[in-house]
C-alpha positions as CSV (number, residue, x, y, z in Angstrom):
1,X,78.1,-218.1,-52.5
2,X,76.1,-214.7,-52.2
3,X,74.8,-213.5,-49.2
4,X,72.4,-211.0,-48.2
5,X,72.2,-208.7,-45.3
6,X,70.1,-206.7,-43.6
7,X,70.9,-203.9,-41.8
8,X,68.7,-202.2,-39.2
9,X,69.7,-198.3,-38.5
10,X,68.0,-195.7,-35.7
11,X,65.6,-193.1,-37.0
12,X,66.2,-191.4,-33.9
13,X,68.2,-187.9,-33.7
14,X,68.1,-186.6,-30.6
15,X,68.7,-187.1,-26.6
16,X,67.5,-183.8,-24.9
17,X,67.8,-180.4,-26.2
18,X,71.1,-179.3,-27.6
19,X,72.3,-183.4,-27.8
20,X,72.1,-184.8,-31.1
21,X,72.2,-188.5,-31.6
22,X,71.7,-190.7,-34.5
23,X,74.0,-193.7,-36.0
24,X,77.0,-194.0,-34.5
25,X,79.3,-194.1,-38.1
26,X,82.0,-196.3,-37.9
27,X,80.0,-199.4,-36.7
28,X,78.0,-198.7,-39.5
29,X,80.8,-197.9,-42.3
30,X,83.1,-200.9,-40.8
31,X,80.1,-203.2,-41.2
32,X,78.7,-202.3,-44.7
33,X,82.3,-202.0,-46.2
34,X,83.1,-206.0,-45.0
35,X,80.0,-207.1,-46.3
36,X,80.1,-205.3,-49.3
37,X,83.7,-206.7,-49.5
38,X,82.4,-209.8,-49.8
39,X,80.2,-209.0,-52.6
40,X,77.4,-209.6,-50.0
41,X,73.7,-207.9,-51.3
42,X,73.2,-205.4,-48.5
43,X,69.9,-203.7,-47.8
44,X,70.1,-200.7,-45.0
45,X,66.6,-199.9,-43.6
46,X,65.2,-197.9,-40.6
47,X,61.7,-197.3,-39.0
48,X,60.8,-194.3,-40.3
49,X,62.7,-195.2,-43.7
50,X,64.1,-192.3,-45.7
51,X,67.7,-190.2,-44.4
52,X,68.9,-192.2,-41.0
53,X,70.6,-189.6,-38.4
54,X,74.3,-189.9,-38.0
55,X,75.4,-188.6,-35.0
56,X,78.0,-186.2,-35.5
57,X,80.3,-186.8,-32.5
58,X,81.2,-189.7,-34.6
59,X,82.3,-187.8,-37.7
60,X,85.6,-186.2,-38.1
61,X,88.8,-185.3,-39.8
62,X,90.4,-188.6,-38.7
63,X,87.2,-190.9,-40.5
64,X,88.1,-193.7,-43.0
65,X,87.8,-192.4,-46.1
66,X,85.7,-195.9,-46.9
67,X,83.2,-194.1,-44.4
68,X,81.9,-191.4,-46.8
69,X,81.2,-194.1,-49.3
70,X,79.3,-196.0,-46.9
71,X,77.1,-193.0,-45.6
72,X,76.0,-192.2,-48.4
73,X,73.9,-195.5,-47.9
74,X,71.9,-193.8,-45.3
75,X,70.7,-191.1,-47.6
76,X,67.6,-193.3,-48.3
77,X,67.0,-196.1,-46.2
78,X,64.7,-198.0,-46.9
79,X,61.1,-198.4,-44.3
80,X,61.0,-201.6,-42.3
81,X,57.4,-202.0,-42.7
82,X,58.2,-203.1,-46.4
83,X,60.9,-206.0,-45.8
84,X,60.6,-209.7,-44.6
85,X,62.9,-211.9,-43.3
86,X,62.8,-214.6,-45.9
87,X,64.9,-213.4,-48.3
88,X,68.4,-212.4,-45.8
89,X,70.4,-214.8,-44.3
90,X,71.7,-212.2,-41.5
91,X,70.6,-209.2,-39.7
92,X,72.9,-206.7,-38.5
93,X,72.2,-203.8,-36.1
94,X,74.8,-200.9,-35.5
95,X,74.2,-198.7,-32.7
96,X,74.9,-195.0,-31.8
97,X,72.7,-194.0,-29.4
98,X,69.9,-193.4,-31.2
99,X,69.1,-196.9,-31.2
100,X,68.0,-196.9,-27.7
101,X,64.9,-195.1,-28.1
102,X,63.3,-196.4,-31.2
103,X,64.7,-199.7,-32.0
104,X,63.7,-201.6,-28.6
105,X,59.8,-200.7,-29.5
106,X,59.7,-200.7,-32.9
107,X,57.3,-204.0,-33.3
108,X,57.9,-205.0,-37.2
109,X,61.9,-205.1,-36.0
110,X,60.6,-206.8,-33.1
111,X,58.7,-209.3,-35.5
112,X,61.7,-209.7,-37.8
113,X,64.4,-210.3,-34.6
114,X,62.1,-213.1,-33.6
115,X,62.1,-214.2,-37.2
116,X,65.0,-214.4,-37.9
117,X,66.7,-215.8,-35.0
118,X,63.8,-219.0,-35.0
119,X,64.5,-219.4,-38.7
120,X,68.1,-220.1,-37.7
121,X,69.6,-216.9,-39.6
122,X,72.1,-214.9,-37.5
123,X,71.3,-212.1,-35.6
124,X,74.5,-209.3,-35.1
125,X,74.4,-206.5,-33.4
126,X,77.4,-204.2,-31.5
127,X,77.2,-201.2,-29.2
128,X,73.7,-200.1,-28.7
129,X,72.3,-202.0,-31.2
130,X,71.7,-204.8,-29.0
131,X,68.8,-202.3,-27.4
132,X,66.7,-203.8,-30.0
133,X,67.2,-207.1,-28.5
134,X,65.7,-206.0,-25.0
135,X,61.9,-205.7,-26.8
136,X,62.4,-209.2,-28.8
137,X,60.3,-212.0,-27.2
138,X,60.0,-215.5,-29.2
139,X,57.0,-217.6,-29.8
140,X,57.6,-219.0,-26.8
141,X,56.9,-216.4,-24.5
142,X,60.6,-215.9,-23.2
143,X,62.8,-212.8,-24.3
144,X,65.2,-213.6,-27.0
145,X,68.3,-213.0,-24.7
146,X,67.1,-214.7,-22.1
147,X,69.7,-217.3,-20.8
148,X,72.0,-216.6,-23.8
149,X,75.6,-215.2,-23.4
150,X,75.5,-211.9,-24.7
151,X,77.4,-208.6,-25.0
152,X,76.6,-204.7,-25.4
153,X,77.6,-201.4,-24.3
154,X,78.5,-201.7,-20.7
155,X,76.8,-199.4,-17.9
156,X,80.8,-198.6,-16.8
157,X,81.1,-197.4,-20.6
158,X,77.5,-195.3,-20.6
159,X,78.9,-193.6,-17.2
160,X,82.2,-192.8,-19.5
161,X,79.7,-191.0,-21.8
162,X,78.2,-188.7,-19.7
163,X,74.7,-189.6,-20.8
164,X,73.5,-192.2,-18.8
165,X,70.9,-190.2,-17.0
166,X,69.2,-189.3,-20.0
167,X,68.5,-192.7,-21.4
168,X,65.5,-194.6,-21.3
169,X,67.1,-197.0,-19.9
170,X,70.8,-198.8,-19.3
171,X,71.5,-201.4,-21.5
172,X,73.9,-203.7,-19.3
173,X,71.3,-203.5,-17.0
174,X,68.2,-204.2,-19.1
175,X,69.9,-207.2,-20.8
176,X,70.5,-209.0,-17.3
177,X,67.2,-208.1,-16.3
178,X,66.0,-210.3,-19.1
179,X,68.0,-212.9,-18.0
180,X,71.4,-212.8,-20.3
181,X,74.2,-213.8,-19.4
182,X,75.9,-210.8,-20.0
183,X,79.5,-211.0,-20.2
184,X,82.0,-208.0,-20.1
185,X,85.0,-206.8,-21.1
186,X,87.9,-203.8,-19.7
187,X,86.2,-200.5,-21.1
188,X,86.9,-199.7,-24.7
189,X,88.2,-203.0,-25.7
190,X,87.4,-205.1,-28.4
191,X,84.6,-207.9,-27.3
192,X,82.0,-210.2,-28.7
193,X,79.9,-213.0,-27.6
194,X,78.7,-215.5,-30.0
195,X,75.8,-218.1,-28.9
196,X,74.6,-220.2,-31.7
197,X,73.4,-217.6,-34.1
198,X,73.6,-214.6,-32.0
199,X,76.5,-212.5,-31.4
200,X,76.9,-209.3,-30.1
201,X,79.7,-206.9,-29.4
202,X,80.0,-204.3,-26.9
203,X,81.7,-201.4,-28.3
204,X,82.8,-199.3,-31.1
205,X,85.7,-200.9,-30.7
206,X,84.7,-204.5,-31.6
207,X,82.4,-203.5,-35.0
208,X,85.2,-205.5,-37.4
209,X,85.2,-208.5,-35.2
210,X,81.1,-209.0,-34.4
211,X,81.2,-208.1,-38.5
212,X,84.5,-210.9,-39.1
213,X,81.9,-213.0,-36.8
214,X,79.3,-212.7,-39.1
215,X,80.9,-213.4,-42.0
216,X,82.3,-216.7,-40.7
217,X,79.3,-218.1,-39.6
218,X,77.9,-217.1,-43.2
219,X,80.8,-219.0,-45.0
220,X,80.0,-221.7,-43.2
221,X,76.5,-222.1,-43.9
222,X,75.2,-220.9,-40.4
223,X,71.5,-219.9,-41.6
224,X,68.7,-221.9,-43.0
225,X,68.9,-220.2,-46.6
């Protein structure tokens, strides 16, 4: 049966003068190509809608050639503002670190996060896409991540980057503040934590498997559609 996916890029492009930021490409190529593999429907939208930044430290001579293909769905993206959660059965969020500055206070993503994940749908998200995660609070009250096992870019990874000190904020450390149980891997490697129907994954690294993830839970009926 046919699926359909939504996923949720970064309109953001920059970290501080002379740093360009964006998507980070291969968790976005790795994921669209599997879905599309599957002969999923996959809609890729932003905030701002329109061309998504790719960062180019993540674009070179070595790239999948499936990549190109992929990017070229972040040409036009479409504007979150116009899309509901009814009719997807997952979200996905890439990262790159653009998705640390907009994604976390973006509120119709914020709306949709809390949507999705109370409607039983999954929510995926690897790298720094899990920075949306940190602004998503349910009807409840309590943060979406709150006392659920969870996994992201780790602050020993961010200090790899050289960046850290520009951020808004560290994501290791801003998921445990909200009370996940955040559970880490050796740098680099390839990790994901499924709860229910979250799962996230901590790296570039681990793209294919949160995506493999995905798609199982998919196969097996794991959403309410």
């Amino acid at each position: 049966m046919s699926k359909n996916v939504l996923m949720v890029v970064t309109s953001h492009s920059h970290i501080h003068e002379g740093k360009t930021t964006g998507i980070w490409l291969s968790e976005f190529a790795e994921a669209y190509t599997r879905f599309n593999e599957q002969g999923w429907d996959v809609v890729v939208a932003s905030p701002l809608g329109g061309k998504a930044p790719v960062d180019p430290a993540s674009v070179g001579e070595e790239m999948d050639p499936s990549f190109a293909e992929a990017a070229k769905k972040l040409d036009n993206t479409m504007k979150l503002n116009d899309l509901s959660h009814e009719r997807f059965d997952a979200i996905f969020l890439p990262g790159g670190h653009g998705a640390m500055y907009d994604l976390p206070t973006d509120q119709k993503l914020q709306s949709l996060l809390r949507d999705f994940y109370e409607s039983g749908k999954v929510v995926a998200a690897v790298c720094h896409g899990p920075a949306a995660l940190v602004g998503t609070v349910l009807s409840d009250g309590s943060p979406l991540v709150a006392g659920k096992r969870v996994n992201a870019f780790t602050d020993r990874e961010e200090a790899e980057t050289g960046l850290a000190s520009h951020l808004p904020f560290l994501l290791e450390s801003r998921l445990r503040e909200l009370g996940a149980i955040f559970v880490a891997a050796p740098n680099w490697t390839t990790h994901y934590e499924a709860d229910g129907n979250l799962i996230t994954g901590q790296n570039p690294q681990s793209t294919v498997a949160v995506t493999n993830a995905v798609i199982d839970q998919l196969q097996k009926g794991g959403t309410s559609s």
